[in-house]
N, C-alpha and C positions, 0 to 999 in steps of 0.2 A: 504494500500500500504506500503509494506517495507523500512526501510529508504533508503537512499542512502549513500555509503560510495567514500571516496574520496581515488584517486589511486594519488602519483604523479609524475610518471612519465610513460608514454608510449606513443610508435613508432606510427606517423602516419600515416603510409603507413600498420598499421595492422586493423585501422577503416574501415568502409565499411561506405561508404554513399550512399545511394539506390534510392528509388523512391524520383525523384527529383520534389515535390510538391513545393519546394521554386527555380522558376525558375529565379526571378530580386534577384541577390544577394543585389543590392547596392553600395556604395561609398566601396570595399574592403581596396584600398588604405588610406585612412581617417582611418580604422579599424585599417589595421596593423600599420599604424604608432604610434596608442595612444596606441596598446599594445609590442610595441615596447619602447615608453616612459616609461609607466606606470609598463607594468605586464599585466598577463591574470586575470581579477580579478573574474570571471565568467569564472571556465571551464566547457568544453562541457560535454554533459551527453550521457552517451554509456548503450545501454542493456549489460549482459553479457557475451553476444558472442563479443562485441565489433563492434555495430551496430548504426548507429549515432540516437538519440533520440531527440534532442535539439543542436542548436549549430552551423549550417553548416558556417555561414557565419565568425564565429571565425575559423573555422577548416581551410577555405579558407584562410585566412587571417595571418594566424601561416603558413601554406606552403608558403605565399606569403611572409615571412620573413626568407625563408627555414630553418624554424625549422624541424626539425625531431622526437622529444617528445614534449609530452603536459600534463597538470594536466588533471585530467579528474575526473568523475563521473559517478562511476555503479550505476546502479538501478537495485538491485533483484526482483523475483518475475514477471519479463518480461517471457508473455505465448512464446511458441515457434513459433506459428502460427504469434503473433503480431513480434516478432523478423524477421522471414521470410516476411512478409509484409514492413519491413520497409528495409529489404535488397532486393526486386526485383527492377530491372531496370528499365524494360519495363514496360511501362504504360496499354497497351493491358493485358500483361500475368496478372497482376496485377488486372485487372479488371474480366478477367473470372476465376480465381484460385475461387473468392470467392462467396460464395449467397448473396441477403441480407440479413439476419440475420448474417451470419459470420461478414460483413462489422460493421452491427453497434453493435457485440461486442468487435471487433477491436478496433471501434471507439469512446466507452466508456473506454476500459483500457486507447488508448494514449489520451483520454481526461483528465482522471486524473492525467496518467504521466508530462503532460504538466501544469497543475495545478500544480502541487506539484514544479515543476522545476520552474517557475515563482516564487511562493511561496518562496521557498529556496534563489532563488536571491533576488525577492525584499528582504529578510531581511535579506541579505548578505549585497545588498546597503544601506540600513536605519541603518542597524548598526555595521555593518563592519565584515568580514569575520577575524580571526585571524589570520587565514593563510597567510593572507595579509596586516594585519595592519601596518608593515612597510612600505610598496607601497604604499599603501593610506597615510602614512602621509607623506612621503618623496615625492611626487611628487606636485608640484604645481597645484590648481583647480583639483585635480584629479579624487574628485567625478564626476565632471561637464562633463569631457573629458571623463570620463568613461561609460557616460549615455547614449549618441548617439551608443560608438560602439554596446551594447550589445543588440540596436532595430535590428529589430523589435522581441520581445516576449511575450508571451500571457500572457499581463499583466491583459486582463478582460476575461472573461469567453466567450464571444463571439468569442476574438481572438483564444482562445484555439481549441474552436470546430471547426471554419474554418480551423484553423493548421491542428488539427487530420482529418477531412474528407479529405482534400486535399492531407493527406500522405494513407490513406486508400484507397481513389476512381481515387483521382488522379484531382477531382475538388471538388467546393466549395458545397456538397452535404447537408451538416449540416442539414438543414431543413428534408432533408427524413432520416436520420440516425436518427435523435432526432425523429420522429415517427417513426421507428419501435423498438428504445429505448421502448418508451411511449408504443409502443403494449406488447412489451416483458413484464413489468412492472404490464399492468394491466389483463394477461393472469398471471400472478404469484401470483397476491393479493390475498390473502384469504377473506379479510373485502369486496371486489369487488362482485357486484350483478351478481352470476352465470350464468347467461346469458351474461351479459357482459364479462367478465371472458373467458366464450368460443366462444361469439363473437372474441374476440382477439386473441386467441387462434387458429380459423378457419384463420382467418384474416394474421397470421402469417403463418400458411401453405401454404395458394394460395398466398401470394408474393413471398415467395421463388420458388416457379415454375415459373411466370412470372415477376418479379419485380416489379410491379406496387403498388405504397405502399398509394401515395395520398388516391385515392379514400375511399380504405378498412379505411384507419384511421380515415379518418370524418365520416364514419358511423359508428366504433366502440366508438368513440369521442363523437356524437350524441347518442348513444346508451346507454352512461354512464351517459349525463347530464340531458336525458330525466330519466332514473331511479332515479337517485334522485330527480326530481322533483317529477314524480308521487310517491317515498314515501315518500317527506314532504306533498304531498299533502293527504296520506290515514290513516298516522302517530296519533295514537288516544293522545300520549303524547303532539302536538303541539296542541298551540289556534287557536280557529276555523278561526278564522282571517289570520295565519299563512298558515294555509290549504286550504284557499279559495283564496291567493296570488299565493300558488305554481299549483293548478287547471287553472289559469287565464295564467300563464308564461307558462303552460303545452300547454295549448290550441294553445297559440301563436308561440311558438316554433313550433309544430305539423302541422301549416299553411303554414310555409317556406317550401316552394320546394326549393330554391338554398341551398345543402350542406352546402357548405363553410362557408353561411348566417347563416343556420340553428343551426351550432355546436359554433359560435361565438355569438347570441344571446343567444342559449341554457347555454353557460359560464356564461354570464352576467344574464342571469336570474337564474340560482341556488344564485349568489353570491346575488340580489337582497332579495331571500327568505328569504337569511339566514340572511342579514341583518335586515329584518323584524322581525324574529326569535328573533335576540339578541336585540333587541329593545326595542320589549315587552316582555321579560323575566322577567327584572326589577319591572313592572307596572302590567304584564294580569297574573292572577291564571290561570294557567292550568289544568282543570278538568276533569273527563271521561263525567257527564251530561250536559256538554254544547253543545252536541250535539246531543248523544244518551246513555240512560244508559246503555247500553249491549256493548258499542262499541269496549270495551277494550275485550270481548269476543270474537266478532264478527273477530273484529282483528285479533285474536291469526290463527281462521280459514280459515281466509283470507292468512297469510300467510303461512300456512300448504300444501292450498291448490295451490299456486301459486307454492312453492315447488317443488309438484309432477305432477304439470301441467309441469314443465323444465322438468322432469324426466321422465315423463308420454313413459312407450315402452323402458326401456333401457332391460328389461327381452327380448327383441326381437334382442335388435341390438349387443347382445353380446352372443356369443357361449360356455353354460355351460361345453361342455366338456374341451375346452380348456382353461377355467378358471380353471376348477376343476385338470388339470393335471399342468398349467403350474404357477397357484399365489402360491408363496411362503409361510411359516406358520405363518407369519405376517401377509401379505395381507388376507390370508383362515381366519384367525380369526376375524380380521376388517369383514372381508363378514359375517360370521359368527354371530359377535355381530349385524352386521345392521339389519338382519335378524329376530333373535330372540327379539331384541328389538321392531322392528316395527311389531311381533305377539304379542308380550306381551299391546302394544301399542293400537290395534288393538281390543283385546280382553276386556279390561278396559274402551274403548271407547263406545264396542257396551253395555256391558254393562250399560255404565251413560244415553245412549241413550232411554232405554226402560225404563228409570225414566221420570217424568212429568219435562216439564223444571222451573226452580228457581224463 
């Protein structure tokens, strides 16, 4: 996120303050009178269009002393869609303008904007803004008088997120923004077990047609913590002890029929393995014979073959001519190497195959 630079002087009849997610402003009168004493010691923070971001109950509170300019604070780098979102009125238009996905990447830019803005202040108040160190030392108790006006701001990361969902949806949605956050996230992971991956991926498509985002995220949720279990459980590098923990957590997860149950023990049970894991790392040799000597073999086929078991029929669900005309000579080449690698692959395979095995 870009910094923020400070303007000090502008009209405030040319701010926009839009979806009004902060409906109980509070004590204003209490406000303006301490920044009537004091100073603004915290000014408000404006997108570049000059669109309120932080702030309202000062902004309130300065017309309620009829100022007419204020210090303020740009932040670059505001997308235009999050600008527009924070400039509509209506709560309605507001809510059908966007999908969910659009909502909760709204809802991650003003959630860091909000971070950042808190951030700035509190070590504005901890160690004093320059701008204002005259103010702060010329007024009597000034820190102390200055600390009520500038609540409520998302001084923890919880207030943040309620902040930003409530200027995005228009209520306290947090909880579903942060999953389809978490779907976005692990539809993008590369290190993510490919199935999962396009579990979430699917997952994100059919909410955005119907919104419904709960359900899809405890089974992409479940889907992720179930994978890593069963591979600490097949994993030939972990002690066989290690392996026969995450088989027993695997079984028991697998037994939950309640969702919600299923994906909160399935958490606590990876964390369990791994703790196992790092336990005996210290203390257990890890060998490929303590179990089976081929295993690290056996292995390697094992996940080759789980591979092409996900892949298994994309030659069907994908129409060569319109690859062939329409993938770029990036993409034709990547096709190209995958192709002739998995002949060359192919060919050296069948080959070792018609040797006696080792």
């Amino acid at each position: 996120m870009a910094r923020p630079h400070l303007v000090l002087e502008h009209a405030l009849d040319e701010i926009t303050v839009g979806h009004p997610y902060r409906r109980d402003l509070g004590n204003i009168r209490e406000l303006a009178d301490s920044i009537d004493r004091i100073g603004l010691l915290h000014p408000i923070t404006l997108t570049p269009s000059y669109v309120l971001i932080s702030g309202n109950r000062r902004l309130a509170a300065l017309r309620l002393l009829g100022r007419t300019s204020t210090e303020i604070w740009i932040v670059p780098g505001v997308s235009d869609k999050l600008s527009t979102v924070l400039a509509i009125q209506d709560e309605n238009a507001l809510q059908k303008a966007l999908t969910p996905i659009e909502q909760a990447e709204l809802y991650a830019e003003l959630k860091a904007l909000y971070a950042q803005d808190a951030a700035r202040r509190d070590s504005e108040t901890r160690f004093g803004s320059p701008a204002r160190t005259e103010h702060l030392l010329s007024a009597e108790d000034g820190a102390a008088e200055s600390a009520a006006p500038q609540s409520p701001t998302p001084k923890t990361s919880g207030e943040a997120r309620t902040q930003a969902a409530r200027a995005v949806t228009g209520r306290d949605s947090r909880s579903m923004l942060e999953q389809v956050v978490e779907l976005q996230r692990l539809a993008a992971d590369d290190d993510a077990d490919p199935m999962v991956r396009q579990a979430a991926a699917e997952a994100l498509l059919e909410l955005n047609q119907d919104g419904k985002v709960n359900g899809r995220y405890l089974r992409v949720k479940l889907a992720q913590h179930t994978s890593t279990l069963a591979r600490m459980a097949e994993d030939p590098n972990q002690a066989e002890p290690v392996r026969a923990a995450a088989r027993a957590e695997l079984a028991a997860v697998q037994a939950e029929n309640d969702p919600k149950a299923a994906v909160k023990e399935a958490a606590l049970a990876v964390a369990r393995v791994e703790d196992a894991r790092n336990a005996g790392q210290a203390n257990a040799h890890v060998g490929w014979a303590d179990a089976d000597p081929h295993l690290r073999e056996k292995h390697e086929v094992r996940k080759l073959v789980d591979l092409l078991r996900r892949e298994h029929g994309w030659w069907d669900r994908y129409d060569p001519n319109l690859i062939g005309q329409w993938a770029t000579d990036e993409q034709w080449e990547l096709i190209r190497q995958a192709a002739a690698g998995a002949s060359a692959f192919i060919t050296a395979a069948q080959a070792s195959r018609s040797k006696p095995a080792a």
